[in-house]
C-alpha positions as CSV (number, residue, x, y, z in Angstrom):
1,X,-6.4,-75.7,-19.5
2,X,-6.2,-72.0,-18.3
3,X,-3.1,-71.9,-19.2
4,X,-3.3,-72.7,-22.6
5,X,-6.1,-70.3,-23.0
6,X,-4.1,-67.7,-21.1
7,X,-1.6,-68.4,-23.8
8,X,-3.7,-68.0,-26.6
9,X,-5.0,-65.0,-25.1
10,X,-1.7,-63.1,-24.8
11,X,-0.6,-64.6,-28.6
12,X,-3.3,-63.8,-30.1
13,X,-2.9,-60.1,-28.6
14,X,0.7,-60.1,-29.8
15,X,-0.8,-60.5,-33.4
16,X,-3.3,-58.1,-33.2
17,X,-0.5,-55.3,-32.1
18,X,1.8,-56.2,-33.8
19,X,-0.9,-55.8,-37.1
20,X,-1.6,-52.5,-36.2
21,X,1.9,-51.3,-35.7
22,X,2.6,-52.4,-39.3
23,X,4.4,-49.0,-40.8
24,X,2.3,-47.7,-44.4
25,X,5.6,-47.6,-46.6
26,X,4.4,-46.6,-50.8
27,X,5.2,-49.2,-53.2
28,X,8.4,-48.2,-55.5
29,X,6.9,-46.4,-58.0
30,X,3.9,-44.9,-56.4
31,X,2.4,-41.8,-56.4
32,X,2.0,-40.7,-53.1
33,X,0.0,-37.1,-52.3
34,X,0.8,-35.1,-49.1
35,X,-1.0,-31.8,-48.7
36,X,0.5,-29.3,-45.9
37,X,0.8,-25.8,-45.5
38,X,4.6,-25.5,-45.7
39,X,4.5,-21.8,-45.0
40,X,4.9,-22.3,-41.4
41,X,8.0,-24.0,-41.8
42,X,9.5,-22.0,-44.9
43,X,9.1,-18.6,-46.1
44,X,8.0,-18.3,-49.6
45,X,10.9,-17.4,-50.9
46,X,12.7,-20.8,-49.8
47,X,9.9,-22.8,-50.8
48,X,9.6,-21.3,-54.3
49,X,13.4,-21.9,-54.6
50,X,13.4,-25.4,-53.2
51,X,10.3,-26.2,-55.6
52,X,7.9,-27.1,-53.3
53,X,4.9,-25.1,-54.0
54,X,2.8,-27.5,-55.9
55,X,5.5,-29.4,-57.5
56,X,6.9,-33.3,-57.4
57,X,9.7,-34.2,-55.9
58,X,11.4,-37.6,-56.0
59,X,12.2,-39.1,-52.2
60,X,15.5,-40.9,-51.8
61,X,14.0,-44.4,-52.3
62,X,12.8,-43.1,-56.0
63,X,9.1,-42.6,-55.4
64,X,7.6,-39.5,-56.4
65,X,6.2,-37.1,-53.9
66,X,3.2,-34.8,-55.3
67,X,3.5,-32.0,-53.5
68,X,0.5,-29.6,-52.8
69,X,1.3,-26.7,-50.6
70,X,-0.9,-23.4,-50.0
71,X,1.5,-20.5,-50.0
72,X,0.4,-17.3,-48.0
73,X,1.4,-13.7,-48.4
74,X,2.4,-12.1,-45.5
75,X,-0.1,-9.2,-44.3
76,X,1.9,-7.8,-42.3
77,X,5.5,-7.4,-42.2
78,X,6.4,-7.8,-37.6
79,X,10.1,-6.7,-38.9
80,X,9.2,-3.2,-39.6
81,X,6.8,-3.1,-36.7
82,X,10.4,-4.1,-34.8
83,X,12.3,-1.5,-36.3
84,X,10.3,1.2,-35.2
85,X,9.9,0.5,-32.3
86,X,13.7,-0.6,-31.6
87,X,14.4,3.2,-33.4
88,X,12.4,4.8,-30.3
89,X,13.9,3.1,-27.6
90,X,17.4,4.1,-29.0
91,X,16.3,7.2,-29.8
92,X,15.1,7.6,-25.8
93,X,18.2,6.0,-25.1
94,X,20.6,8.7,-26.3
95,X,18.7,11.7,-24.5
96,X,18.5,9.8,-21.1
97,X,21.6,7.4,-21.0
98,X,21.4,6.0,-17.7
99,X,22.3,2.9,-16.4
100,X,21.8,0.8,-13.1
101,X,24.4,1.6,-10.6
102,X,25.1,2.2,-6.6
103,X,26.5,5.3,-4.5
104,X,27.1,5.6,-1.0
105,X,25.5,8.0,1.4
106,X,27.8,9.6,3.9
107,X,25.6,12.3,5.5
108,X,21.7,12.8,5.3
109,X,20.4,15.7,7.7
110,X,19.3,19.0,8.0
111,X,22.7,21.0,8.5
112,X,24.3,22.8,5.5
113,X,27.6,23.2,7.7
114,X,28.1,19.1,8.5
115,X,27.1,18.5,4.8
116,X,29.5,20.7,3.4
117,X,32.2,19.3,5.9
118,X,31.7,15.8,4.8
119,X,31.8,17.2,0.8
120,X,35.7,18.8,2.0
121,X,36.7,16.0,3.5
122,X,35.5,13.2,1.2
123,X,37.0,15.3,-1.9
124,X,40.2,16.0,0.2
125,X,40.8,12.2,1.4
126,X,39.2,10.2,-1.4
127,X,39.4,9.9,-5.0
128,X,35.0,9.4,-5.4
129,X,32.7,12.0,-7.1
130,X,30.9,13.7,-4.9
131,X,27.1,14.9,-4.7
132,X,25.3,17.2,-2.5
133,X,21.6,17.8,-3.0
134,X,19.3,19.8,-1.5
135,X,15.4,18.9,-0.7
136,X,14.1,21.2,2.0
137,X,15.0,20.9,5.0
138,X,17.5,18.0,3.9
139,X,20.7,17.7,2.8
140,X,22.0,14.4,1.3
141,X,26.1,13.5,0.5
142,X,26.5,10.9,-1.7
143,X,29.3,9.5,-3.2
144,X,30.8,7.8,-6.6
145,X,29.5,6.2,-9.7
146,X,29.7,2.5,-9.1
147,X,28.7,-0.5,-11.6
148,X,28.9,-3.1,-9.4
149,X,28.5,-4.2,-5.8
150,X,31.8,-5.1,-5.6
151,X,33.2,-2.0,-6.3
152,X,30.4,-0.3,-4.0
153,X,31.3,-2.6,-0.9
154,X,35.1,-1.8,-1.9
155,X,34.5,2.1,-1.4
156,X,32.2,1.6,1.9
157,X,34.5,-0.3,3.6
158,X,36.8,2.7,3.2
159,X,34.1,5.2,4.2
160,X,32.5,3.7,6.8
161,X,35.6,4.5,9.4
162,X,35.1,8.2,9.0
163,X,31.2,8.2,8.3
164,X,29.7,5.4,10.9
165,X,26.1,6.1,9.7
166,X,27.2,5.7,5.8
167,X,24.7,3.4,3.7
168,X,24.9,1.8,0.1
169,X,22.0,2.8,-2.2
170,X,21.2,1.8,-5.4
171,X,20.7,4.6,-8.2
172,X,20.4,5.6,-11.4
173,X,24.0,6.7,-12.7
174,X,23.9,8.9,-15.7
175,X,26.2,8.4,-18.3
């Protein structure tokens, strides 16, 4: 006997889903109303051409679709607000063109005379740019223009046999 009713239980169940799940499908020729914004999906321009601003269209199974859309005017246009600012930054761009990049440092100290021999020799023996600066007391060598890390590991491995206290540092590279 429980099982029977266990049975009924669990059938009876089964009906009652299955009831709800039952998809709403429109008779063939009825009129069915849907009323969404559209704008959010199309800009006005496509939904005016495409006809669906307040118009009926005709689905593929022959009912007709009464369409009743709100369209909204933009306000405010974000392409223009894009432009200008895009404009500045390339504007900023052309007066400061510098890019990520590396240099090694062959000689940081307080001696002009050591400085300007590791300038000689680096220009004499190597084919890297060269820069000395000057920040009182200290003198900094620094050499190339590199891209990449690759390139920057490529040049310290050739300049670390002849400058044992030469680092890699990462810089801004002008253009």
């Amino acid at each position: 006997m429980n099982c029977s009713k266990g049975l009924k239980l669990v059938l009876l169940s089964s009906v009652l889903f299955a009831a709800a799940c039952k998809v709403f499908q429109p008779k063939q020729n009825e009129t069915v109303t849907i009323q969404e914004d559209l704008s959010k999906y199309l800009s006005l321009e496509d939904a005016i051409s495409d006809d669906l601003v307040n118009g009926d269209k005709i689905d593929s199974e022959g009912r007709t679709i009464k369409v009743e859309s709100v369209a909204i005017q933009p306000t405010y246009s974000s392409n223009k607000e894009a432009n200008k600012r895009l404009e500045g930054i390339a504007r900023k761009n052309k007066r400061d063109s510098r890019v990520k990049g590396y240099r090694v440092q062959i000689y940081s100290g307080t001696s002009r005379a050591l400085a300007d021999t590791a300038v000689a020799y680096t220009q004499r023996d190597f084919e890297y740019k060269v820069y000395l600066n000057y920040r009182p007391p200290h003198y900094d060598v620094k050499v190339g223009n590199f891209f990449s890390k690759l390139e920057v590991y490529q040049a310290y491995a050739n300049l670390k046999n002849k400058f044992p206290r030469s680092i890699i540092l990462e810089t801004s590279i002008r253009m």
